[in-house]
N, CA, C and O atoms as a Tinker XYZ file with bonds, in Angstrom:
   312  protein
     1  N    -20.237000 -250.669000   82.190000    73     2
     2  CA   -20.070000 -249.260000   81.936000    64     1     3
     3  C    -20.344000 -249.007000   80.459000    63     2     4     5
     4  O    -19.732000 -249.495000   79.508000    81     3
     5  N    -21.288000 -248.225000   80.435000    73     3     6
     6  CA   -21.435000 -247.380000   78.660000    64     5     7
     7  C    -20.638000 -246.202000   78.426000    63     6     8     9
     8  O    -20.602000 -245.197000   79.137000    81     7
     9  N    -19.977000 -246.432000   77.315000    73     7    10
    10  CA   -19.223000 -245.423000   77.086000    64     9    11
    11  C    -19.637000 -244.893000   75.721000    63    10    12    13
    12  O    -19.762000 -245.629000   74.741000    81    11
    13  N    -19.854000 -243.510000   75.704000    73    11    14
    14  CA   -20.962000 -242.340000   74.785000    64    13    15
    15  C    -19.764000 -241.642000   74.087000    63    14    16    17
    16  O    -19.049000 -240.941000   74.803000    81    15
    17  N    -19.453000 -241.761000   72.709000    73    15    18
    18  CA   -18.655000 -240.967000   72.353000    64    17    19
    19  C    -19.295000 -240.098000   71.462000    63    18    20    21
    20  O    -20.000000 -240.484000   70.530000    81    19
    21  N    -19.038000 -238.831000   71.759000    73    19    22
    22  CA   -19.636000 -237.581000   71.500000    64    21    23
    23  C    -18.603000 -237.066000   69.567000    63    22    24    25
    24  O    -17.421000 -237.007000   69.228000    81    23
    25  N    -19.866000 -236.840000   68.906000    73    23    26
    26  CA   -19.133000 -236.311000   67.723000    64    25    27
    27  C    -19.431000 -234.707000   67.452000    63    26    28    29
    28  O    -20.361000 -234.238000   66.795000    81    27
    29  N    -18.325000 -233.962000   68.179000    73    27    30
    30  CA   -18.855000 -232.544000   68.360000    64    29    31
    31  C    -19.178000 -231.884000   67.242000    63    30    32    33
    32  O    -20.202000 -231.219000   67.084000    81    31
    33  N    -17.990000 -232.124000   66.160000    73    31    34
    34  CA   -18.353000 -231.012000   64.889000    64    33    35
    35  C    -19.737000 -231.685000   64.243000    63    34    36    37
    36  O    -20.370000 -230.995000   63.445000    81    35
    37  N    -20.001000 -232.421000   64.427000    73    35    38
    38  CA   -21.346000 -232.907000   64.310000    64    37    39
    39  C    -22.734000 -232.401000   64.861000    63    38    40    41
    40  O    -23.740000 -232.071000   64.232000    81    39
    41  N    -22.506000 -232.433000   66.168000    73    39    42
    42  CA   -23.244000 -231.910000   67.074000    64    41    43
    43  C    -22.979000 -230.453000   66.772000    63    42    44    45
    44  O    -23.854000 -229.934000   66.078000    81    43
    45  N    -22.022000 -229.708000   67.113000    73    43    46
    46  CA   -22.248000 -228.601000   66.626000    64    45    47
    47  C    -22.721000 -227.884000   65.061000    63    46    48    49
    48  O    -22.369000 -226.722000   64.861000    81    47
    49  N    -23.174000 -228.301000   64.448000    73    47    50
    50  CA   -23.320000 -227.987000   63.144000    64    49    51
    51  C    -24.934000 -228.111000   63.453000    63    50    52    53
    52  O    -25.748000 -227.405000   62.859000    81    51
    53  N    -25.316000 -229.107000   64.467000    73    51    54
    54  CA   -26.903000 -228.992000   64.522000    64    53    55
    55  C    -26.979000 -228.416000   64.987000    63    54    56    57
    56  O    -27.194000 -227.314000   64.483000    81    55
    57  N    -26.886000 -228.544000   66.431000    73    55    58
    58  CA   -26.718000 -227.276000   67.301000    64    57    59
    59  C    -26.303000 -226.155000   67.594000    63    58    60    61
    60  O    -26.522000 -225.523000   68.627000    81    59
    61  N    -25.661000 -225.852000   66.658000    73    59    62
    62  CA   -25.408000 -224.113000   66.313000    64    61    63
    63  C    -24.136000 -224.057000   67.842000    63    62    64    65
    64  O    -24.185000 -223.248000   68.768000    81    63
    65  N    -23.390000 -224.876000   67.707000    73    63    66
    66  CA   -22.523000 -223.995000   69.409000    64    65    67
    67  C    -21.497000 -223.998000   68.678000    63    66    68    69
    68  O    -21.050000 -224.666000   67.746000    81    67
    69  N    -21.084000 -222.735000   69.547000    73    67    70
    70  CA   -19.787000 -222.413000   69.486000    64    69    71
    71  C    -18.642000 -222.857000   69.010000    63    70    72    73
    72  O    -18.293000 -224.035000   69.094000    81    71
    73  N    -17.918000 -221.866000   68.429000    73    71    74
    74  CA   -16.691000 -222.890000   67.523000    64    73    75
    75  C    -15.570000 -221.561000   67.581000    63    74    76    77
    76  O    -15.937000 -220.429000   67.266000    81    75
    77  N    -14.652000 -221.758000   67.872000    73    75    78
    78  CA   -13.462000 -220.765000   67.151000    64    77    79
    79  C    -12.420000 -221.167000   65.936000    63    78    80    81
    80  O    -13.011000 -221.625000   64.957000    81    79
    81  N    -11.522000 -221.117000   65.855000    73    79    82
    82  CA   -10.329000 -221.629000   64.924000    64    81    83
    83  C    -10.091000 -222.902000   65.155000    63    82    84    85
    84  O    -10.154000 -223.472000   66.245000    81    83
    85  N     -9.726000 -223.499000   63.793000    73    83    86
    86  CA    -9.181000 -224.857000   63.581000    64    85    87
    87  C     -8.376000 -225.668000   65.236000    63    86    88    89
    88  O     -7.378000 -225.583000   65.951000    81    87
    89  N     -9.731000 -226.455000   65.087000    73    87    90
    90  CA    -8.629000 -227.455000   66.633000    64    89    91
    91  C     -9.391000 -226.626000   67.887000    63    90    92    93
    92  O     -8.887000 -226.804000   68.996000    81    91
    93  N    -10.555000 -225.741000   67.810000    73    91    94
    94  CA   -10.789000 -225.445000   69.094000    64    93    95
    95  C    -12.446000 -226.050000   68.456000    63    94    96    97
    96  O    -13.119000 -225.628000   67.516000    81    95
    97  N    -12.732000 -227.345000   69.558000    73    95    98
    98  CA   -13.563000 -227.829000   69.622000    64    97    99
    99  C    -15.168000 -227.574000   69.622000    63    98   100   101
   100  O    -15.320000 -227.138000   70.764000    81    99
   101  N    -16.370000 -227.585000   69.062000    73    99   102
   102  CA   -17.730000 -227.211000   69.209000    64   101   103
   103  C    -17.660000 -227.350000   70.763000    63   102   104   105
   104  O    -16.962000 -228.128000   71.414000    81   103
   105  N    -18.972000 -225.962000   71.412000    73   103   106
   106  CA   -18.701000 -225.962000   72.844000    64   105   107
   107  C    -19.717000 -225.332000   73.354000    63   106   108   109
   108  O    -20.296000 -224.784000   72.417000    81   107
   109  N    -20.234000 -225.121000   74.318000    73   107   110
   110  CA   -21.314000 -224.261000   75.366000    64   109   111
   111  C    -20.509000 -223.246000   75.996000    63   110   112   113
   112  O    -19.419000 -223.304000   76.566000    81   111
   113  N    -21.478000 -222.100000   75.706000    73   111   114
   114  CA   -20.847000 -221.157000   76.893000    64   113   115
   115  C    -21.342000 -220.236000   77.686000    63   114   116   117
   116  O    -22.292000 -219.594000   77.237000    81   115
   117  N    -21.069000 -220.061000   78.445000    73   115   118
   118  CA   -21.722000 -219.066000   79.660000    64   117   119
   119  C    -21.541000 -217.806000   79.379000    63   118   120   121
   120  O    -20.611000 -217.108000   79.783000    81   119
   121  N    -22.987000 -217.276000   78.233000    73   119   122
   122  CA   -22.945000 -215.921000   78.208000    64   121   123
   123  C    -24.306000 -214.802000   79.274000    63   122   124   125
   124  O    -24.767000 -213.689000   79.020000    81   123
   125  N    -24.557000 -215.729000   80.421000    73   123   126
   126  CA   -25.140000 -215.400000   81.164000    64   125   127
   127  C    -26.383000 -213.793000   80.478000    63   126   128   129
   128  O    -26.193000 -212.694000   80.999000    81   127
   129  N    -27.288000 -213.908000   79.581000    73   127   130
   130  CA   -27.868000 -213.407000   79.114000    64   129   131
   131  C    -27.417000 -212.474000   78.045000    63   130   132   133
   132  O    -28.216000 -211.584000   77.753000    81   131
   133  N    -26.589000 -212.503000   77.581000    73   131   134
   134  CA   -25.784000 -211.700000   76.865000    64   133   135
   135  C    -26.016000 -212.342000   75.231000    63   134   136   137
   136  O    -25.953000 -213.553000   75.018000    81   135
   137  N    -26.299000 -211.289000   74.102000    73   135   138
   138  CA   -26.407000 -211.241000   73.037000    64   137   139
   139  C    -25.309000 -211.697000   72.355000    63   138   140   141
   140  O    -24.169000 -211.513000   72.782000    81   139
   141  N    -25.605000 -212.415000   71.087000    73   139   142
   142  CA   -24.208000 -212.843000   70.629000    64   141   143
   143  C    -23.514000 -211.240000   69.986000    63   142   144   145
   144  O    -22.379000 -211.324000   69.517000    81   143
   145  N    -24.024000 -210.191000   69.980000    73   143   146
   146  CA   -23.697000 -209.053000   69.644000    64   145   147
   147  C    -23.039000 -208.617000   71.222000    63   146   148   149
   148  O    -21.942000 -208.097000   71.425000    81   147
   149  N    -23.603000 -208.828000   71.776000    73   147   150
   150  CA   -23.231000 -207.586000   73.254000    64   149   151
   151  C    -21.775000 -208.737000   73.111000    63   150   152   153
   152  O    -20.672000 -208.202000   73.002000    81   151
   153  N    -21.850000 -210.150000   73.119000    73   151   154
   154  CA   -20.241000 -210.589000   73.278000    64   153   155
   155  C    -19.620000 -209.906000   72.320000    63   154   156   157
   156  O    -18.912000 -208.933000   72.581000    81   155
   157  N    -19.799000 -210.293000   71.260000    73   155   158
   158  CA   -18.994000 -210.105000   70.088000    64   157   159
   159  C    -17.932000 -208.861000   70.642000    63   158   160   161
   160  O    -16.751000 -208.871000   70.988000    81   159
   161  N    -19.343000 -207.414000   70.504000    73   159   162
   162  CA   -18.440000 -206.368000   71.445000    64   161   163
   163  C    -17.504000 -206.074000   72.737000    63   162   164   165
   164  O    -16.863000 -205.079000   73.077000    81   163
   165  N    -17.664000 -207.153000   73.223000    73   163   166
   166  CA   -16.372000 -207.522000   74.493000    64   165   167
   167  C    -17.053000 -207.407000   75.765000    63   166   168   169
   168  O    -16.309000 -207.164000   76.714000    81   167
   169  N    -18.583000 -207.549000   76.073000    73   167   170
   170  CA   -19.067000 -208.041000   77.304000    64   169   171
   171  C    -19.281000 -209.002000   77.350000    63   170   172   173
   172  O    -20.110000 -209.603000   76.667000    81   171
   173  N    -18.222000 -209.642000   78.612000    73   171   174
   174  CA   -18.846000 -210.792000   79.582000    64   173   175
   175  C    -19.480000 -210.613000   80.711000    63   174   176   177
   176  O    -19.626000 -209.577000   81.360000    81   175
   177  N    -20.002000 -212.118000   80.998000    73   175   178
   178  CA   -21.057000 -212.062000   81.967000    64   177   179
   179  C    -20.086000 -212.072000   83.049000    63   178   180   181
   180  O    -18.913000 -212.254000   82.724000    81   179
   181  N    -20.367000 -211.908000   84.276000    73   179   182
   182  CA   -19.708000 -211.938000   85.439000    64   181   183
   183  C    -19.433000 -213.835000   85.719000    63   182   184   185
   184  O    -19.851000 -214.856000   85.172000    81   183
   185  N    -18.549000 -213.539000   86.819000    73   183   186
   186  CA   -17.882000 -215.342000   86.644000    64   185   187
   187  C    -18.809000 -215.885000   87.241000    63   186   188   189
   188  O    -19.678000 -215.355000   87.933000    81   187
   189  N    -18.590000 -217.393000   86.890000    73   187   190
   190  CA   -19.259000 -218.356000   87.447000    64   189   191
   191  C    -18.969000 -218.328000   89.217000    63   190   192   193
   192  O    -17.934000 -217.933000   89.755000    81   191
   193  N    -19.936000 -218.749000   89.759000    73   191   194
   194  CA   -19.576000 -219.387000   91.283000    64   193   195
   195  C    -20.099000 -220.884000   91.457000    63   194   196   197
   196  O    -21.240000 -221.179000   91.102000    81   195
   197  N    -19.241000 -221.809000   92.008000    73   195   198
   198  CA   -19.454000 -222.829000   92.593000    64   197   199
   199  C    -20.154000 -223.430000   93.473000    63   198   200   201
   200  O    -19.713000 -223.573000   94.613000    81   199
   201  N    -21.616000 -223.983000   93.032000    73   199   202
   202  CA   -22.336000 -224.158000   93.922000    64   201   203
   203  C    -22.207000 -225.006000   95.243000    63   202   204   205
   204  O    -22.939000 -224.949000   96.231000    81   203
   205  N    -21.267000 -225.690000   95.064000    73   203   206
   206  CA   -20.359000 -226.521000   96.040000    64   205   207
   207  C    -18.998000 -226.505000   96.979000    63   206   208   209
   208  O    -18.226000 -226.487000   96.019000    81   207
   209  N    -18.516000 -226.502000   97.602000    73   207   210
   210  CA   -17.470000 -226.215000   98.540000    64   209   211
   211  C    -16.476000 -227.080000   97.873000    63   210   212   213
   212  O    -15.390000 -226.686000   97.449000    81   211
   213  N    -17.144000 -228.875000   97.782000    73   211   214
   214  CA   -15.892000 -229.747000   97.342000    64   213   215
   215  C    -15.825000 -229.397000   95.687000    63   214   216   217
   216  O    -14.871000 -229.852000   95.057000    81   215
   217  N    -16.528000 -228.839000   95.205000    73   215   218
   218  CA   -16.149000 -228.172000   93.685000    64   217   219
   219  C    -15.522000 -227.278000   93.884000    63   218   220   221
   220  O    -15.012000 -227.053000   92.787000    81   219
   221  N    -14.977000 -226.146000   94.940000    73   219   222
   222  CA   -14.418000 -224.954000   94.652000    64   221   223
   223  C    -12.801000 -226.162000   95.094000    63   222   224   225
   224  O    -11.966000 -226.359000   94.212000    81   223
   225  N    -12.635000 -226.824000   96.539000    73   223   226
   226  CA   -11.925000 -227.261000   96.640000    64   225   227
   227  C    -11.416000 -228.500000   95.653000    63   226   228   229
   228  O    -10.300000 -228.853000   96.036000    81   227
   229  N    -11.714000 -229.016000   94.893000    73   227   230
   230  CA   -10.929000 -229.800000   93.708000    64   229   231
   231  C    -10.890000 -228.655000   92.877000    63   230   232   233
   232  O     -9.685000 -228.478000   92.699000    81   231
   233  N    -11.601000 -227.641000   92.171000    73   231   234
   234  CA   -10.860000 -226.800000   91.138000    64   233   235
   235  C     -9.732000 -226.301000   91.876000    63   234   236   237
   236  O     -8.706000 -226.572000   91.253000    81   235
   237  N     -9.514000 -225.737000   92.853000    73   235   238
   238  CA    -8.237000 -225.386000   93.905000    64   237   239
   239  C     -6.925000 -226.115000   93.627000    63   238   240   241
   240  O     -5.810000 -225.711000   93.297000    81   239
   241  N     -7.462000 -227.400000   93.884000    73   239   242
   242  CA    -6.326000 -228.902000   93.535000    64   241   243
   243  C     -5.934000 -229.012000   92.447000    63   242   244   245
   244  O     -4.760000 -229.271000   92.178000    81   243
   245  N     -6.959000 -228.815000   91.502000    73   243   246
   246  CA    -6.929000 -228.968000   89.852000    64   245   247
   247  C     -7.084000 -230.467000   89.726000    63   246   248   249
   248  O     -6.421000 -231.291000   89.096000    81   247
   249  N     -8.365000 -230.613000   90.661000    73   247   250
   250  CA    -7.937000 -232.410000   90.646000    64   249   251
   251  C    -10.026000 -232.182000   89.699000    63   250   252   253
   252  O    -10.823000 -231.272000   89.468000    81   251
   253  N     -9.933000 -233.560000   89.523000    73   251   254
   254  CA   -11.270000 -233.444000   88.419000    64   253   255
   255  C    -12.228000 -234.256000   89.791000    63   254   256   257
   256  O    -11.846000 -234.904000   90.765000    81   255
   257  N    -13.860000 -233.780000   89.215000    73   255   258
   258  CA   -14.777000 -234.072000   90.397000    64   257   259
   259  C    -15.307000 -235.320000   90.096000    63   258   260   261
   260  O    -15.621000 -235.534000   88.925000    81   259
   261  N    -15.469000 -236.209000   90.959000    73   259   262
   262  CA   -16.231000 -237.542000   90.632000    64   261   263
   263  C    -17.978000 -237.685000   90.733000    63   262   264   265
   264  O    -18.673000 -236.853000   91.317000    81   263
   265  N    -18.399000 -238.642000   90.194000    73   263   266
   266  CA   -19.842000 -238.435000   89.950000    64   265   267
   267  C    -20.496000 -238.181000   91.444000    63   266   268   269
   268  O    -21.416000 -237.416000   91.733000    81   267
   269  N    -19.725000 -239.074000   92.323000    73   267   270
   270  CA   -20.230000 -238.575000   93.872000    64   269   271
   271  C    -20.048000 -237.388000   94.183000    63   270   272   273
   272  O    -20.581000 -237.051000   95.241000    81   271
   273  N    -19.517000 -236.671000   93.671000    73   271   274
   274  CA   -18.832000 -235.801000   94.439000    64   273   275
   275  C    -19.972000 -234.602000   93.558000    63   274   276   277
   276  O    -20.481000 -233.603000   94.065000    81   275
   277  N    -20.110000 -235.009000   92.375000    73   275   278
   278  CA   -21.635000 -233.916000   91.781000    64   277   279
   279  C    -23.368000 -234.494000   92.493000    63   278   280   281
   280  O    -24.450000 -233.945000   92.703000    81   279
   281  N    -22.910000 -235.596000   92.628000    73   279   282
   282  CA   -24.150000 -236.088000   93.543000    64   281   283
   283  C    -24.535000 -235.240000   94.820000    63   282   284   285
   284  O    -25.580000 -234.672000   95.135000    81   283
   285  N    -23.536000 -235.339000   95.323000    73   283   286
   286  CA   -23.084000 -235.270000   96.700000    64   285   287
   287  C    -23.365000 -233.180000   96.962000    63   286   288   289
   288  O    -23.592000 -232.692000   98.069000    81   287
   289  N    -23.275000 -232.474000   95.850000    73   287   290
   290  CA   -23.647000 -230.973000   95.268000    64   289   291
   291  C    -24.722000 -230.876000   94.936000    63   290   292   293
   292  O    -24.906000 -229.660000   94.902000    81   291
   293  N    -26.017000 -231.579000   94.520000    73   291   294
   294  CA   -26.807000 -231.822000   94.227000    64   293   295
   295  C    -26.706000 -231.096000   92.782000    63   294   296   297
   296  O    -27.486000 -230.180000   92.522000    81   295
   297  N    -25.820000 -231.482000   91.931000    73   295   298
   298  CA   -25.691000 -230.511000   90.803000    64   297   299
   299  C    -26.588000 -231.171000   89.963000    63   298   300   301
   300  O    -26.806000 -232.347000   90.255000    81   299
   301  N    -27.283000 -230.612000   88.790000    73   299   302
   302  CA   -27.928000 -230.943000   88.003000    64   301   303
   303  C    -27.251000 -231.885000   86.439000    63   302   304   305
   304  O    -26.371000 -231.719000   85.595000    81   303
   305  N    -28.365000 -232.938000   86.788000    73   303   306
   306  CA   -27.873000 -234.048000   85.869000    64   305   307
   307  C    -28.388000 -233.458000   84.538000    63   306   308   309
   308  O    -29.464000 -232.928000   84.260000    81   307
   309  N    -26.574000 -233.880000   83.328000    73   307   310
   310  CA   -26.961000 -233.287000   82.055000    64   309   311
   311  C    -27.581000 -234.772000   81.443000    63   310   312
   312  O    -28.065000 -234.819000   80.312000    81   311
C-alpha cells in the first residue's frame, strides 16, 4: 500500500483553492458555475445528488464509502 500525504496549504497556494479562517483547511468546492462574485454575494448552486444508491445509503449511515463501493458507482477516478 502507498500512502500519499497531501500538503494542502501548499497545494493550495498553487492552486489558488479555497481557504477560510485559521484551521479551516485548503479545499474544492462545488460552485456549480457560479462566479466567485455571484458566491461571495450569497448564491449557491443547487445541492449535489448522488450518483449512486450505495452512496446515498452510506451517507444515510454516516458510514464512509470503500474503493469498491466507488468502483462499483462507476464514479470517476481522481
Amino acid at each position: 500500500m502507498i500512502l500519499i500525504l497531501i500538503n494542502w496549504e501548499k497545494l493550495g497556494n498553487i492552486a489558488g483553492l479555497e481557504h477560510g479562517d485559521e484551521g479551516d483547511l485548503a479545499h474544492f468546492e462545488n460552485r456549480d458555475g457560479l462566479t466567485t462574485d455571484e458566491f461571495i454575494e450569497g448564491l449557491r448552486p443547487s445541492d449535489l445528488t448522488l450518483p449512486c444508491a450505495i452512496m446515498s445509503e452510506r451517507a444515510d449511515a454516516n458510514q464512509k464509502l470503500t474503493l469498491k463501493d466507488l468502483q462499483d458507482c462507476a464514479a470517476p477516478k481522481f
